[in-house]
C-alpha positions in Angstrom: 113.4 -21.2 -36.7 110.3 -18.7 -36.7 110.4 -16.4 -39.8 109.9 -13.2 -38.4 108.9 -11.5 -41.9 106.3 -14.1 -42.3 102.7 -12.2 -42.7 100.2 -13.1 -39.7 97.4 -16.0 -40.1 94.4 -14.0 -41.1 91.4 -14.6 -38.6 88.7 -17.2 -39.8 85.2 -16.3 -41.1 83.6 -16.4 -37.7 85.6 -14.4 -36.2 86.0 -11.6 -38.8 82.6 -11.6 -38.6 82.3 -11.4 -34.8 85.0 -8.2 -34.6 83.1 -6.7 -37.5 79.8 -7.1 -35.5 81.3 -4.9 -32.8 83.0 -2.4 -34.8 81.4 0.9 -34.5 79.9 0.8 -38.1 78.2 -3.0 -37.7 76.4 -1.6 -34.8 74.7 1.1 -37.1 74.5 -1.5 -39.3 72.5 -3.8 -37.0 70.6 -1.3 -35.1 69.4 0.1 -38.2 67.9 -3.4 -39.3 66.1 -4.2 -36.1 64.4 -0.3 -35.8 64.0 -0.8 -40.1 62.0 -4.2 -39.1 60.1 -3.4 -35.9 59.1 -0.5 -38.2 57.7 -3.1 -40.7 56.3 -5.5 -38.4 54.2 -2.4 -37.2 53.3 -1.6 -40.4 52.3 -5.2 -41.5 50.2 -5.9 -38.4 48.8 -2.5 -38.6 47.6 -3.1 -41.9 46.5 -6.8 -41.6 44.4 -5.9 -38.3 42.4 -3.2 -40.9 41.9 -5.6 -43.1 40.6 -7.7 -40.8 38.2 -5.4 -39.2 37.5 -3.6 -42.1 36.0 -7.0 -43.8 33.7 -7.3 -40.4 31.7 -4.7 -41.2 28.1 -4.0 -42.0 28.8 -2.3 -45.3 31.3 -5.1 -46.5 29.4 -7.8 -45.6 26.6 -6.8 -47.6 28.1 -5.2 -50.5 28.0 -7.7 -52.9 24.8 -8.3 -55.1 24.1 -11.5 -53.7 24.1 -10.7 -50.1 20.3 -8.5 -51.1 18.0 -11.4 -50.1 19.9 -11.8 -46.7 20.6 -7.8 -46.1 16.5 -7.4 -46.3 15.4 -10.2 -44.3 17.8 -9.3 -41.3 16.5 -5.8 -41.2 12.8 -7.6 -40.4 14.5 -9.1 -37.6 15.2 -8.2 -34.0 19.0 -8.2 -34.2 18.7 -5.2 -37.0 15.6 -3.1 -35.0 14.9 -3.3 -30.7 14.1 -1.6 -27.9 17.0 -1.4 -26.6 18.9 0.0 -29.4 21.5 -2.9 -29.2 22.2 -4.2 -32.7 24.0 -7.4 -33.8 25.4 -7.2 -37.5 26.8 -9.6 -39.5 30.2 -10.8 -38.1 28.5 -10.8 -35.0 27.0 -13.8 -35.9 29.4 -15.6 -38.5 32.5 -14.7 -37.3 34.7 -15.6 -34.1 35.9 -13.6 -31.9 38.6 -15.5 -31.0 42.1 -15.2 -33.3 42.2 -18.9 -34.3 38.7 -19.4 -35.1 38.5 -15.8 -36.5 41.5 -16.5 -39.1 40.4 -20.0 -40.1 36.7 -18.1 -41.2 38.4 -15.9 -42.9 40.1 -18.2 -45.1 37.1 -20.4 -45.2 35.1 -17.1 -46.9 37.5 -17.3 -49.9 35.2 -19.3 -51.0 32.0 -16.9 -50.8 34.1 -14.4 -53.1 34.2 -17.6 -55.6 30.4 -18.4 -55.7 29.8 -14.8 -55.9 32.1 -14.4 -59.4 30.3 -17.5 -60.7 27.0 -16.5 -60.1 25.9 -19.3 -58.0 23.1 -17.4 -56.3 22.8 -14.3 -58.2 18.9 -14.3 -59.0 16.2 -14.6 -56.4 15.6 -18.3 -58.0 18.9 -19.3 -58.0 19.5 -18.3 -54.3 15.6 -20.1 -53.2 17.6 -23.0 -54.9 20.1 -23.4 -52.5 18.7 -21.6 -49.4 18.5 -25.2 -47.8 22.0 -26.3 -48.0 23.3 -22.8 -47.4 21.3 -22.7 -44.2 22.5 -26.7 -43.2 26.0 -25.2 -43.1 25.6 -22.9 -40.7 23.7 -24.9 -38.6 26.7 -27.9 -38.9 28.9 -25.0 -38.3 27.0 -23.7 -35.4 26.2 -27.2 -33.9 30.0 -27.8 -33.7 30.7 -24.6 -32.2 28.3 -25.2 -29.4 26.5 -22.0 -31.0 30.3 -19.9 -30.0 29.3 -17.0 -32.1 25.9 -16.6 -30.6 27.3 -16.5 -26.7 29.4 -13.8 -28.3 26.3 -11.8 -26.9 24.1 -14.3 -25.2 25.5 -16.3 -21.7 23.2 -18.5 -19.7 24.9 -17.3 -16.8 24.0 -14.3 -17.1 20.4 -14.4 -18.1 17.7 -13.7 -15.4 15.1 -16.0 -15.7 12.1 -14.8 -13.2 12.1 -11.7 -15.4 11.7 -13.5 -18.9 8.6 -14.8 -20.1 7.5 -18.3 -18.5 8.0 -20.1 -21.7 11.1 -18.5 -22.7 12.8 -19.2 -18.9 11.5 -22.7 -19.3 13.3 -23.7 -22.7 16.5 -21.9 -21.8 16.4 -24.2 -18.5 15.8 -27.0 -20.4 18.7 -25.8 -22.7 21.3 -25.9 -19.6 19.4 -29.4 -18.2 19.8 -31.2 -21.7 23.2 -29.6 -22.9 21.6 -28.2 -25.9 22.9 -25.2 -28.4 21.5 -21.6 -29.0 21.0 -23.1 -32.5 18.7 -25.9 -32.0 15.8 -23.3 -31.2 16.6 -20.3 -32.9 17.2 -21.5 -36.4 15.3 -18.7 -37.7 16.5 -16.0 -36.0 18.1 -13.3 -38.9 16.9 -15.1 -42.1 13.8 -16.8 -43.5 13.4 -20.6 -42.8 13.2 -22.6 -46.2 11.1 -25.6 -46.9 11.5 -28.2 -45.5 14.1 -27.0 -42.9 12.6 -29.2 -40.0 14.0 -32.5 -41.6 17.1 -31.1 -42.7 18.2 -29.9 -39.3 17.0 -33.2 -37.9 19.3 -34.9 -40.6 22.0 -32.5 -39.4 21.9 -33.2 -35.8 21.9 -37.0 -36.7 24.7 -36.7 -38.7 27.0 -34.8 -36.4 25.9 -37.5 -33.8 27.3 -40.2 -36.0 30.5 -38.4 -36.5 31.1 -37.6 -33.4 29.5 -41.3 -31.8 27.8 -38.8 -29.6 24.5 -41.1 -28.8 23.6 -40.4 -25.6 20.6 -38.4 -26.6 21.4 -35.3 -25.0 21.0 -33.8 -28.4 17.2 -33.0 -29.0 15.2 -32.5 -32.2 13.5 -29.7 -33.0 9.8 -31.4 -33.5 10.9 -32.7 -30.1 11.5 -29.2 -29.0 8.8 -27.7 -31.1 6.5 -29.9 -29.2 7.9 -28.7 -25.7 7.2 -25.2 -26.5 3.6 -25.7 -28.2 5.0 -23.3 -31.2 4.4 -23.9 -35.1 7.2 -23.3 -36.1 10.8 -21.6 -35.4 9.6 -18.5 -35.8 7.4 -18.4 -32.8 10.4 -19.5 -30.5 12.8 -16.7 -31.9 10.3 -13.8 -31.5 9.6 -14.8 -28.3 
């Protein structure tokens, strides 16, 4: 026989749960939450994306003490001063435009705040001292990007050769013929070359070659190219 005064099975946890879900206050409940979070997310992304921009610009990239020696020799360059009135900063040239490559330099500049707390070029001697290797790694950097932040601004398909100079429309074609980089010509293009530049971007080129196996020559020196043009030095090809 069935006990009639017997108290009914309470429902399990899921399903307490479940009816509570649907009850007039857990929709307040929940609705609340999601607006209370998209509300956050906005605010988070709103805030990162400043962040982001606001460390791309002109006056933050050249803030710090160090960045002097750089900040005076781009303003004797044609990115900073032109005819046409068309300027390239900083991030323009060292950092991505596209989200992955643009977070990863990001977190790769942690350590430029580092050097710049120890010091590391902090007197004109100091920075002369490692103007080599700090040029190598932008040229590495640059050489493996196929020059990415440079096209930022510069396309071969767009350029019109008949109405460059004959020397200029001649390496650029050579460029597109031999699969070379914006870099391999215009290593001196925003900051002064340092001695004995020629051999270090030779050893660079070499190296990436061996990393990559890449030996199929395609990738050309800059004597070679220096010879091509008839210039001196890199100077002559970037102010041309």
């Amino acid at each position: 026989m069935t006990d009639n005064n017997s108290p009914e099975p309470r429902p399990g946890f899921f399903r307490r749960v479940w009816n509570g879900f649907w009850s007039t206050s857990g929709v307040v409940t929940v609705g609340f939450t999601l607006i209370a979070g998209f509300l956050a997310g906005i605010i988070f992304w709103g805030g990162f994306h400043w962040s982001m921009e606001m460390t791309n610009t002109e006056e933050f990239c050249t803030g710090c003490h160090t960045m002097e020696t750089n900040l005076g020799e781009y303003r004797e360059t044609i990115h900073y001063n032109n005819r046409s009135g068309v300027r390239a900063i900083c991030s323009d040239c060292h950092v991505p435009k596209e989200w992955n490559h643009k977070v990863k330099a990001k977190i790769m500049a942690v350590k430029d705040v580092y050097h710049e707390v120890m010091g590391t070029i902090d007197t004109p001697e100091k920075y002369e001292d490692h103007r080599l290797s700090m040029a190598a790694q932008t040229w590495r950097k640059m050489k493996k990007s196929d020059s990415r932040e440079c096209r930022n601004c510069h396309k071969f398909d767009y350029m019109d050769f008949p109405v460059q100079e004959a020397r200029a429309a001649d390496a650029h074609q050579r460029a597109i013929d031999d699969d070379m980089t914006c870099i391999d010509c215009h290593q001196g293009i925003a900051h002064q070359l340092p001695e004995g530049y020629q051999e270090k971007y030779k050893s660079v080129v070499e190296d990436l070659a061996a990393d990559t196996g890449n030996q199929d020559g395609k990738t050309v020196s800059f004597a070679a190219l220096r010879a091509f043009l008839g210039g001196d030095d890199a100077t002559d090809v970037t102010e041309r």
